[in-house]
C-alpha positions in Angstrom: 100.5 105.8 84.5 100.7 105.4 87.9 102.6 102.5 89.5 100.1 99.3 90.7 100.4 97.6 94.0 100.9 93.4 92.7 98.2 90.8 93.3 100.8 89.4 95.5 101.2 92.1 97.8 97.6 92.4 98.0 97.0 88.7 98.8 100.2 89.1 101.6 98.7 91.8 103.7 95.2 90.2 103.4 96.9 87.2 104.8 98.6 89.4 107.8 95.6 91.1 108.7 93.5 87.7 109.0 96.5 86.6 111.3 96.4 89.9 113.4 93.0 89.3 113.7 93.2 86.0 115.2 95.4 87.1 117.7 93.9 90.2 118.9 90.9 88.9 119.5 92.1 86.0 121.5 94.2 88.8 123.5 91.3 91.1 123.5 89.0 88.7 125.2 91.8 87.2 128.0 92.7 91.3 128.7 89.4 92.4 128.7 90.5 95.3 126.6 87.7 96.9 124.5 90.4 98.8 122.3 92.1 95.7 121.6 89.2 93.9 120.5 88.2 97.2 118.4 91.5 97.2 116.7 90.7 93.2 115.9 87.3 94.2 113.8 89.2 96.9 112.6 91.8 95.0 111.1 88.9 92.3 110.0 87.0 95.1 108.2 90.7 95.8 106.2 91.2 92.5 105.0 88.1 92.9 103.1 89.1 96.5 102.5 92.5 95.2 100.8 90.5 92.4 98.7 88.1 94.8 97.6 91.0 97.0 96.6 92.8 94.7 95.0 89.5 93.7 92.7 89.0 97.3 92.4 92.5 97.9 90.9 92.0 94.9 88.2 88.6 95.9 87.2 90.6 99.4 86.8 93.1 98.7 84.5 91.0 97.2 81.9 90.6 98.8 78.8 87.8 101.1 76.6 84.9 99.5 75.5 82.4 100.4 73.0 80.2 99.9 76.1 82.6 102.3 79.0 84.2 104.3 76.3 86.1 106.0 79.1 87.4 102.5 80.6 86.8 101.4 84.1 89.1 103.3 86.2 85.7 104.5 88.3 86.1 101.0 90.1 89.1 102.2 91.9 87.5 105.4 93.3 83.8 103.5 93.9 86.5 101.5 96.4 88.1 104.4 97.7 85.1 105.8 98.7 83.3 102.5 99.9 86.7 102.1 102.2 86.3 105.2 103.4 82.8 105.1 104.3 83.6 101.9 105.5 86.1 103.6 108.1 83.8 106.3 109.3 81.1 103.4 110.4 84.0 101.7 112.4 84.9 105.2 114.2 80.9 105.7 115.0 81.1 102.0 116.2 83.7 102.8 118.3 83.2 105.4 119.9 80.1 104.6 121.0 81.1 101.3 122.4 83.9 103.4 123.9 81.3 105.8 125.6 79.4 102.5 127.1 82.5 101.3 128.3 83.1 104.6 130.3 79.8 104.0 132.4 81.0 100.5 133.0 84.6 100.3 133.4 85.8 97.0 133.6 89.4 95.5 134.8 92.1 95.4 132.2 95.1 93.0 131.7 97.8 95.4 130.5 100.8 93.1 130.2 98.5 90.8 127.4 97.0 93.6 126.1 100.5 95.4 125.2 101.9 91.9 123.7 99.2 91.5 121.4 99.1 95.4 120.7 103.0 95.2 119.9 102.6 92.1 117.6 99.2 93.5 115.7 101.8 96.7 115.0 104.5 94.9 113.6 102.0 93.2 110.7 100.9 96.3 110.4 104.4 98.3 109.5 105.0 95.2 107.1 101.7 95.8 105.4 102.1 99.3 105.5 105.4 98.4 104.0 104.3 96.6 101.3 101.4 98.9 100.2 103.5 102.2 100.7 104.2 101.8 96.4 101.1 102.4 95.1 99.5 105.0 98.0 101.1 108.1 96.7 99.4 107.7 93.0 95.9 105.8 93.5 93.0 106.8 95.9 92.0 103.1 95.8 95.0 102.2 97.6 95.7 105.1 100.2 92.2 104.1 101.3 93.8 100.7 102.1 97.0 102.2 103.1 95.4 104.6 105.4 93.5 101.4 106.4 96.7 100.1 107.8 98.2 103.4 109.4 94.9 103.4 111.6 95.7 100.5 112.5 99.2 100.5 113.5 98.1 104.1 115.2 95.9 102.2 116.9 98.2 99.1 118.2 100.6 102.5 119.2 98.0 103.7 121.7 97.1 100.1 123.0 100.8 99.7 123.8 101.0 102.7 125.5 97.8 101.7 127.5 99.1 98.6 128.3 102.0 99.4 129.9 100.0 102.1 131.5 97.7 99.5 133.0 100.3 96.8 134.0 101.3 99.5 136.7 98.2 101.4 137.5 94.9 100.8 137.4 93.3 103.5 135.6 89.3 102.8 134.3 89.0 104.9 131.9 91.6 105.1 129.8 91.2 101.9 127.8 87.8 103.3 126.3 89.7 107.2 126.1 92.3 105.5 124.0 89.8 104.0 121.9 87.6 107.3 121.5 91.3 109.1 120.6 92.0 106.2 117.5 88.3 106.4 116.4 88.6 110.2 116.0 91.7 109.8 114.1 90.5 107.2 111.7 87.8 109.7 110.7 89.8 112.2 110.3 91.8 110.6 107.7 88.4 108.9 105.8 86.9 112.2 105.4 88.9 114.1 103.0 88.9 111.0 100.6 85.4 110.8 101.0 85.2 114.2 99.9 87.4 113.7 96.7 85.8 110.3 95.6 82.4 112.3 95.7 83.8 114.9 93.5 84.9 112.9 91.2 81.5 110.6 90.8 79.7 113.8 91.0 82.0 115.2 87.8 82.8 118.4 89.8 85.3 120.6 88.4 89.2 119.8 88.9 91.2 122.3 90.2 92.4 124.1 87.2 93.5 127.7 86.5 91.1 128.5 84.2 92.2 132.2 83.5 95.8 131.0 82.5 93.9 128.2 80.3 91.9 131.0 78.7 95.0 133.2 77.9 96.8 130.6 76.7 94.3 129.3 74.2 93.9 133.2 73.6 97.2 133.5 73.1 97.0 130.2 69.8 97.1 132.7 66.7 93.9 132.4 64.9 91.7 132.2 67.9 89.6 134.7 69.0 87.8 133.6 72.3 87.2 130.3 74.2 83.4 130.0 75.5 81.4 126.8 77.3 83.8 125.1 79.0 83.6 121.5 81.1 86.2 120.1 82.6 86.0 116.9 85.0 87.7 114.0 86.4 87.7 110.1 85.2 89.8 109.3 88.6 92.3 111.3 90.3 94.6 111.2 87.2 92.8 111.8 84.4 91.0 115.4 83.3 88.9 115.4 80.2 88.5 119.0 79.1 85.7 120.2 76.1 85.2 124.0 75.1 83.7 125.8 71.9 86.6 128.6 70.3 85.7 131.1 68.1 88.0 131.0 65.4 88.8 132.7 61.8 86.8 132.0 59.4 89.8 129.3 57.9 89.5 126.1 56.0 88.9 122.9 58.2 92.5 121.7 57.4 93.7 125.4 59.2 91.7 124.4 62.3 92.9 120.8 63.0 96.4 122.5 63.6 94.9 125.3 66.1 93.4 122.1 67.6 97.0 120.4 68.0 98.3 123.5 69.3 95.6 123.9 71.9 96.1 120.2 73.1 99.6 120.4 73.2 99.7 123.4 75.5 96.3 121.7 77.6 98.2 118.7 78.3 101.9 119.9 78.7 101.6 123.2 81.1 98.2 121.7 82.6 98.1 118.5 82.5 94.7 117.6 80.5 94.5 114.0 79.5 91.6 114.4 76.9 90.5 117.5 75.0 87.7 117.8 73.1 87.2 121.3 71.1 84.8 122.8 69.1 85.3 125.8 66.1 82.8 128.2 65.6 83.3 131.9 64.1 80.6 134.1 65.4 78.4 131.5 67.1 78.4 131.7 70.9 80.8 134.4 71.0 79.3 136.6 73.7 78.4 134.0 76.1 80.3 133.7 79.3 83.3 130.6 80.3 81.1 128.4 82.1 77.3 127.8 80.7 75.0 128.9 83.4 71.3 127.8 84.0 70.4 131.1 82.1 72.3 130.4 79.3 71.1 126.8 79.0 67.9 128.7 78.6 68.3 131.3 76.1 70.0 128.6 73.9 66.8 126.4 74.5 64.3 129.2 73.6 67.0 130.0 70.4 66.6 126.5 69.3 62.3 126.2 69.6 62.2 129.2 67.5 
């Protein structure tokens, strides 16, 4: 089980971010700075990130119904992914404001826009801070972590411009620095966009399914291992199902080739739910995975 990020915690960065909000859009609009003011929506669109999150993570923990036999831990990656999409909109958002900006530069404060930028990227090292626990373990949360890190990236390379801009006047690095955090932003959403649509879309984990194979081979009574399906609840938990032709043995004989296989799916790689099937002859000359073609000879096998 992985370790949860408390209510509290949630609640506390939600509160800072509202704060840095405030502030950086007061300093954004007396500096004039466009990546100041993007860094304020930014850390607005995180404070409904972070309560989302924190909803996401409740709805998560609660347990099998007769109605989600599996449980609701798809809450926490629905999350992860909205979060993430979430981000990617902001980057677009910026950078195209960024790009409008270029073709009409306008005059920066840099000494307000580097006192704001510096106190936006202390609430976000505290928030960072307080979320770190939980980002390691749980997509759902390093969507809201990474949620911070962008930000305290970002109040990085308005510091820089500021002090930049307090000495020379130089038009178009306000809207470069903001083009440079967007970038980054989406380059951090994307991969957990990718996994979150994996998982939804029950693609396979990354398993080694010729040592599985061997090892189930390998289970004394067992002959072969055929239509395999293995997929992801969340980014812990891998349900595995497969037919095994077996000896022809009493049913009492095959519940303990079952324990054995479980034992060895869970403990060398790390299955959380196995669900097997014994056949002797049946299905023994079909491939590992059941391909469209199979699915077809099976159908016609059945009609007749």
């Amino acid at each position: 089980m992985h370790e949860k990020v408390t209510g509290q915690r949630f609640f506390a960065v939600t509160i800072l971010n509202v704060i840095i909000t405030i502030v950086e859009i007061i300093g954004g609009v007396a500096s004039g700075s466009l990546a100041l003011l993007s860094d304020a929506f930014h850390n607005l669109g995180d404070s409904f990130s972070i309560v989302m999150g924190y909803f996401a993570q409740r709805i998560g923990g609660k347990s099998e119904t007769s109605k989600n036999t599996f449980g609701y831990r798809r809450a926490e990656i629905l999350s992860a992914m909205t979060n993430s999409l979430f981000l990617v909109i902001i980057a677009v958002f910026l950078i195209w404001e960024a790009i409008q900006r270029l073709s009409h530069p306008q005059h920066i404060n840099g000494k307000i826009m580097m006192i704001v930028a510096i106190i936006g990227l202390i609430a976000n090292f505290v928030s960072a801070a307080l979320l770190h626990a939980g980002s390691h373990e749980s997509l759902n949360v390093k969507a809201t972590y990474l949620h911070i890190l962008s930000d305290a990236l970002s109040s990085v390379a308005v510091i820089l411009g500021g002090v930049i801009l307090t000495f020379v006047n130089i038009p178009w690095l306000d809207p470069a620095l903001t083009i440079a955090v967007a970038l980054y932003i989406a380059y951090e959403a994307i991969p957990i966009i990718n996994q979150t649509l994996n998982i939804l879309m029950q693609a396979a984990p990354n398993l080694d399914y010729d040592s599985i194979v061997s090892d189930i081979k390998a289970v004394d009574g067992i002959e072969d291992v055929h239509h395999v399906h293995a997929w992801m609840i969340d980014e812990h938990h891998i349900i595995f199902s497969a037919h095994l032709n077996c000896d022809d043995m009493p049913l009492s004989s095959i519940e303990k080739l079952y324990d054995q296989v479980e034992h060895i799916l869970h403990e060398k790689h790390h299955i959380c739910h196995t669900t097997l099937q014994a056949e002797c002859v049946r299905g023994k000359n079909e491939q590992l995975f059941n391909t469209a073609d199979d699915n077809q000879a099976m159908l016609h096998e059945h009609q007749n």
